[in-house]
N, C-alpha and C positions, 0 to 999 in steps of 0.2 A: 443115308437119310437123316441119321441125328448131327451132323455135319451141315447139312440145308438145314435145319428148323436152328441148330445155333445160330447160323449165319445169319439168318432170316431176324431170330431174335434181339440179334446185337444192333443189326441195324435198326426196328421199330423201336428199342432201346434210347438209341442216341437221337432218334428223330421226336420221343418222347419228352428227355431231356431239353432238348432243344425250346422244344414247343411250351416248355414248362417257365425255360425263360426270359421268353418275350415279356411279361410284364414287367421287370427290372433292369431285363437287358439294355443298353446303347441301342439306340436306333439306326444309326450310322456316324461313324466316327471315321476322319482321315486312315485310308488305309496307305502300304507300302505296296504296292502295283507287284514291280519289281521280284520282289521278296515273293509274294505271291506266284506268282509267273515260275519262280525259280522252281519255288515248291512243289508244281504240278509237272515242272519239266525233268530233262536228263535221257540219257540214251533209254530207251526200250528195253528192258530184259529178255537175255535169248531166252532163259527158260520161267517157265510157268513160275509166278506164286501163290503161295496160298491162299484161300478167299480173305477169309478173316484178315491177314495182314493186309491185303488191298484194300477191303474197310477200314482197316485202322488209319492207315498211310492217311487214305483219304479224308476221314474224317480229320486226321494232323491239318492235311495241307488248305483245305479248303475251310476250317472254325475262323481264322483270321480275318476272311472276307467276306461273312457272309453279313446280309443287311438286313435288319428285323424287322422287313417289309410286312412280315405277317402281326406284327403285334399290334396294340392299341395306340399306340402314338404315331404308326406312321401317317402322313396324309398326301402323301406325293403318289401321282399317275393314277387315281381314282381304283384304287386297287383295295381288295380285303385279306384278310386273314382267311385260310380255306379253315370250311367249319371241320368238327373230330369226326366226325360219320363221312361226312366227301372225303377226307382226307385217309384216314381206316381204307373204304372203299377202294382209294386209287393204289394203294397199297395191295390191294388184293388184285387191283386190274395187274398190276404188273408183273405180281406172283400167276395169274390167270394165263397173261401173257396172249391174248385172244388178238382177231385179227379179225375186227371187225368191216369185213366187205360188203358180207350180205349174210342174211341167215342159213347160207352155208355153212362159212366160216366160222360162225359162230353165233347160234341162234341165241344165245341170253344176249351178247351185246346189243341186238339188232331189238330185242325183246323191252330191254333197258330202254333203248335209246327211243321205242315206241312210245312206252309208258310213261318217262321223264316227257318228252314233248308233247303230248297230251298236258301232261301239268302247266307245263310251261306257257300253252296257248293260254289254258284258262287264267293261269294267273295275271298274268300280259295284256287278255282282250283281244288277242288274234283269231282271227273266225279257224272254227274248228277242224273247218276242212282244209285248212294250209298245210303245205308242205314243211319241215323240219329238217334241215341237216345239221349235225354235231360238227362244228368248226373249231381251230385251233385260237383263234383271236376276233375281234373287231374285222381288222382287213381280212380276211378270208371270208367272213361275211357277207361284206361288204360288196367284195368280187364277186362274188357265188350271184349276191339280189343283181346286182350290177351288170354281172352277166346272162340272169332270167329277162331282164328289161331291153338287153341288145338285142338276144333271140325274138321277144314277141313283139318289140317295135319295128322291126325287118322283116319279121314273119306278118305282121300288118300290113305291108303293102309289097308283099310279096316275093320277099330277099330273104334266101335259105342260106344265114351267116354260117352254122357249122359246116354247112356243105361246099359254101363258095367263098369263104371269107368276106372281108372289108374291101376287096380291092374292086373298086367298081360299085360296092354299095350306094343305095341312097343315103344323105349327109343325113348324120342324126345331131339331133340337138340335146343336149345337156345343161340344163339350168341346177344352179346350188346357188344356197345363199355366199354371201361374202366368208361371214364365220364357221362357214363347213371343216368337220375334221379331214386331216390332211389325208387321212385313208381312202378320202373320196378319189382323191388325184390322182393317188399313187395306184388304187383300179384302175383308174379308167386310163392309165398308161399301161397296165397288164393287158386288157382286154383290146389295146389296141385303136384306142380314142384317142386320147391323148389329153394333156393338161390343157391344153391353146381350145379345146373343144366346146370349156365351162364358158358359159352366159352367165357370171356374176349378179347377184341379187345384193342391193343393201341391206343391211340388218336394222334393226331399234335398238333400241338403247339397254339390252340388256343381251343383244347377240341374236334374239329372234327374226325367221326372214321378215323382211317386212312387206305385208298381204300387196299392197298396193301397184310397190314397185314389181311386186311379180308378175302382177297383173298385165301392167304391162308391157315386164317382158314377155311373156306370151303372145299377147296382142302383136307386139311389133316385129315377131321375127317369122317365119314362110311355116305355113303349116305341111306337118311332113312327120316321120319320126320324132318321138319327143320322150326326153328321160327329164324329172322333175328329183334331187335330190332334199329331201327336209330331214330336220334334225329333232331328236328327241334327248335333251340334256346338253346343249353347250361346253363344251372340254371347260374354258374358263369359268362360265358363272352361272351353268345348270338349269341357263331360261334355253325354251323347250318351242318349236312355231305352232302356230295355230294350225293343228294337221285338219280338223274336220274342214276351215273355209278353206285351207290349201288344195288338199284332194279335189274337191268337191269342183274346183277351178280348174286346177288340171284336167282333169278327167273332161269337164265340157272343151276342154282342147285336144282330146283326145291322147293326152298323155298318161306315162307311167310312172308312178310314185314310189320312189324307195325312200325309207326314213333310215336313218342312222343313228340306232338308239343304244348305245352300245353300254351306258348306262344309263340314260334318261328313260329307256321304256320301262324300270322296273318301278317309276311311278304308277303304274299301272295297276301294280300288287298293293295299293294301299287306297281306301274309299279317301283320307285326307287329302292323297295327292294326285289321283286320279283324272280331275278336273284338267290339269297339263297335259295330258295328252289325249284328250279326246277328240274323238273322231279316228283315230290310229286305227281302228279296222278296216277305214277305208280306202286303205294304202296299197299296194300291189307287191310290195316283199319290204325285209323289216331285217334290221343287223341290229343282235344283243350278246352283249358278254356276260357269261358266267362266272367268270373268275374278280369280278370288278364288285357289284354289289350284293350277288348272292353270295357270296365267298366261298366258290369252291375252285381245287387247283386250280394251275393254269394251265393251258390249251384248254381253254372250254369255252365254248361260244354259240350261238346258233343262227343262223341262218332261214329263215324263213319267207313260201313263197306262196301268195294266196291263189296261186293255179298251180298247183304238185309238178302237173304236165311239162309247164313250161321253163320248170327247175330243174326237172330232168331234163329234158332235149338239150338246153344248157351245158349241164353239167357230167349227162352219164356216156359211158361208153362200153359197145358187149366187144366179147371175141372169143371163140370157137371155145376154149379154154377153158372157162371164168362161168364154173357149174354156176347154177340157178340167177344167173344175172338174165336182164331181158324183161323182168314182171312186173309187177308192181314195186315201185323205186323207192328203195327205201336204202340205210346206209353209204356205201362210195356213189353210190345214183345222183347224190343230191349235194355230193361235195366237191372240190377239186383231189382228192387223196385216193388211192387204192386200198395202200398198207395204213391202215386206220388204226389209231391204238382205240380200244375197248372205252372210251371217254364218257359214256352216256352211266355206267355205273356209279361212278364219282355224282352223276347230276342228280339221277336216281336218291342215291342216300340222299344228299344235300335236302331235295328238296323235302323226304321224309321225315327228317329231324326235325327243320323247321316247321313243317305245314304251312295252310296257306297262313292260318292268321301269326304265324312266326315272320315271314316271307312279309307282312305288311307291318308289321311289329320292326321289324331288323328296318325297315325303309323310314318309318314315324318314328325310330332313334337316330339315326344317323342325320334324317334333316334338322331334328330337335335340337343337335350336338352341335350343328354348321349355326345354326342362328347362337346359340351359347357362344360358341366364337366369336360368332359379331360381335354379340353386346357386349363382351368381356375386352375384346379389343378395341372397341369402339370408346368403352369404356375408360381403357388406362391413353384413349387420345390420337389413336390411329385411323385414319380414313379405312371405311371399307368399301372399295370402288362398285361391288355389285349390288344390286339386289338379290337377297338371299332367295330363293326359291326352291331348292333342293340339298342337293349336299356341300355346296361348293362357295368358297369362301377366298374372295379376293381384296387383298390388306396393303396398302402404299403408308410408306413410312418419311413420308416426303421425298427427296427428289429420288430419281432414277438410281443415282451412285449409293445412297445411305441404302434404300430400298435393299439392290443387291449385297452390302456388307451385311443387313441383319440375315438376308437369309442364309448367307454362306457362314455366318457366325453360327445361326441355328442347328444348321446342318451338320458344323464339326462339333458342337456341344453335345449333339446324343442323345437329349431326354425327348425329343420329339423329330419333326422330319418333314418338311414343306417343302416343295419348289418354286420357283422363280417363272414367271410369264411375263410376254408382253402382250398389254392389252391397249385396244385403244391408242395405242401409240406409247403408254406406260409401262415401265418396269413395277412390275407387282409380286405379292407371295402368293401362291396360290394355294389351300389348305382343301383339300379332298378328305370330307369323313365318309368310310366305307366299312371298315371293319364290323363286327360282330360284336367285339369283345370290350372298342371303346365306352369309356366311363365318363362320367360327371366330373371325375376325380382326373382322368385323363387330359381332358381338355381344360379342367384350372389349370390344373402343373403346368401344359403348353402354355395357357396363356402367360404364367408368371415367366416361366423361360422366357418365353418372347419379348414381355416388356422390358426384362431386364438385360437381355441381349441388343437389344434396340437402344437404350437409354446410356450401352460405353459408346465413349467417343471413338 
């Protein structure tokens, strides 16, 4: 046992270390692939080795590559820094080592995962009586709402898809706007739609659908099955659709509303920003990430469905086997997974650290930081192509080619960390503040890096 609690030690050790130095550290710098690869390879050892030496080994082989996604300067894939208490937590989930199926399995995770999505609803604006399942990412979410919306628009006029499949179904229709994230697609080719299925909606001029045109797509295509896809946070530039007249539209078409908020619902957690997404209760299921702007691990996500029912029938399945499944759906019921890690502990601390007015505090910094951006880069002479709205920050350095040099310049310098998009038909940077931990002081530095990486020839 004093063997486990060293080993144990050494590891929260180096992950201590680590985490201590994100604020100095290179953000990403040119790695050797390669050299990497090597490192982690080689014939397999016939015999056992020690723990500790596998920690060490690893810890060798893997410092090289790793990218200081979690610190204050990164701004690429709208991602955070996971907070000390989610992070503690997950650490414990996997000392815990639980198997979260059902409150069989392990009655705190299921207990966790109760109590965190209760928060979550209230924080959010989701009516209280929706369903929650603790998902891995965005797409799993997305799939999960995607596929409560197959089931009750089939089950509307009378097609028992679990039972009989798509083959012979009535057509269902699929409307998303243009700017939808590409997780929408990539469902509804899991679930057996397909991409050729979406009914394209134009967007305005800052990504949102635009009310009008939907209108009459609705109007102009046969009423039947209807899945209505809207967005809360735009991947590029964090403009968010007008969900209450969207709903409110659909729904007299007798369709079904999934939003895909995978960070734009956590305007929700803040009275500043709140206004972007209202009417969002009126929605029929809702994909959020937790690893994005609440900042905890990753695999964390949720999935939420304002009929519990119809998220199960969806999603669950019993068998002879599989003590206390069949009840009230809670855990693998409401997911696609069986062997579920313990995920909802990590959400649990998270959101007790912050509370709610952290939780709206953490959203009214980060947007704060994004408009600081603008001005500062707007400032030293750079377009910034969006309107700022949230967290998201889109910056053209004139044409497409100079654009892409500044950002791959930015990106092997190391003091900060942007990506590349195209928008519009333009090559842009695209600057995501998410973290916890970014400063005032964070986002000068960036800026100064960037003008001054932008200004070699």
């Amino acid at each position: 046992m004093e063997e486990l609690n060293r080993l144990f030690r050494l590891a929260a050790d180096h992950a201590a270390d680590y985490r201590r130095s994100l604020p100095e550290r290179p953000v990403g710098v040119p790695v050797d692939q390669d050299a990497l690869t090597k490192a982690f390879s080689g014939p397999l050892p016939a015999a056992p080795s020690p723990a500790e030496e596998v920690l060490a080994d690893l810890v060798a082989a893997a410092e090289p590559g790793l990218v200081a996604s979690a610190g204050p300067r990164y701004f690429g894939f709208v991602v955070g820094g996971a907070l000390p208490a989610a992070t503690a937590a997950d650490i414990l989930a996997a000392g815990w080592d639980q198997v979260a199926f059902n409150a069989v399995t392990s009655p705190a995770a299921i207990a966790a995962e109760a109590a965190a999505g209760t928060w979550l609803k209230e924080l959010l604006g989701i009516p209280a009586s929706a369903s929650v399942g603790f998902v891995t990412g965005g797409q799993a979410a997305n799939t999960a709402g995607l596929a409560a919306a197959r089931h009750q628009v089939l089950a509307d006029v009378g097609w028992d898809v679990e039972r009989r499949g798509l083959l012979g179904a009535p057509p269902i229709r699929v409307i998303a706007g243009e700017e939808r994230h590409a997780t929408i697609d990539r469902s509804l080719r899991l679930l057996g739609l397909g991409v050729d299925v979406v009914e394209p909606v134009p967007a305005g001029p800052n990504g949102a659908i635009d009310l009008v045109s939907l209108r009459e797509v609705l109007r102009a295509g046969p009423a039947g099955p209807t899945i209505v896809c809207l967005q809360a946070g735009n991947v590029n530039t964090g403009g968010c659709d007008e969900l209450r007249e969207a709903c409110e539209l659909v729904h007299r078409h007798g369709g079904w509303v999934h939003v895909d908020g995978a960070f734009g619902l956590w305007a929700g957690a803040s009275p500043a920003t709140r206004h972007l997404v209202d009417g969002l209760e009126l929605a029929d299921s809702w994909a959020c990430d937790g690893h994005k702007w609440l900042n905890l691990p990753y695999d964390s996500a949720f999935a939420f469905c304002s009929r519990p029912e119809v998220q199960a029938a969806a999603m669950s399945y019993t068998a002879a086997y599989l003590v206390g499944s069949g009840g009230v759906p809670v855990g693998a019921d409401l997911t696609a997974e069986s062997s579920r890690r313990a995920r909802g502990f990590a959400v649990w601390a998270g959101l007790r650290e912050l509370g709610r007015d952290g939780v709206a505090a953490l959203v009214d910094r980060c947007c704060a930081l994004a408009r600081r951006f603008a001005e500062g880069l707007t400032a030293a002479g750079f377009e910034v192509a969006n309107e700022v709205v949230l967290n998201q920050v889109l910056v053209g350095f004139g044409d497409d080619a100079r654009t892409d040099r500044v950002v791959a310049a930015v990106q092997a310098d190391g003091t900060c960390w942007a990506g590349g998009t195209t928008w519009r038909g333009r090559r842009l940077m695209r600057i995501a503040v998410s973290n916890a931990t970014t400063t005032e002081a964070d986002v000068d530095r960036s800026i100064a890096t960037i003008t001054r990486l932008a200004d070699l020839p």
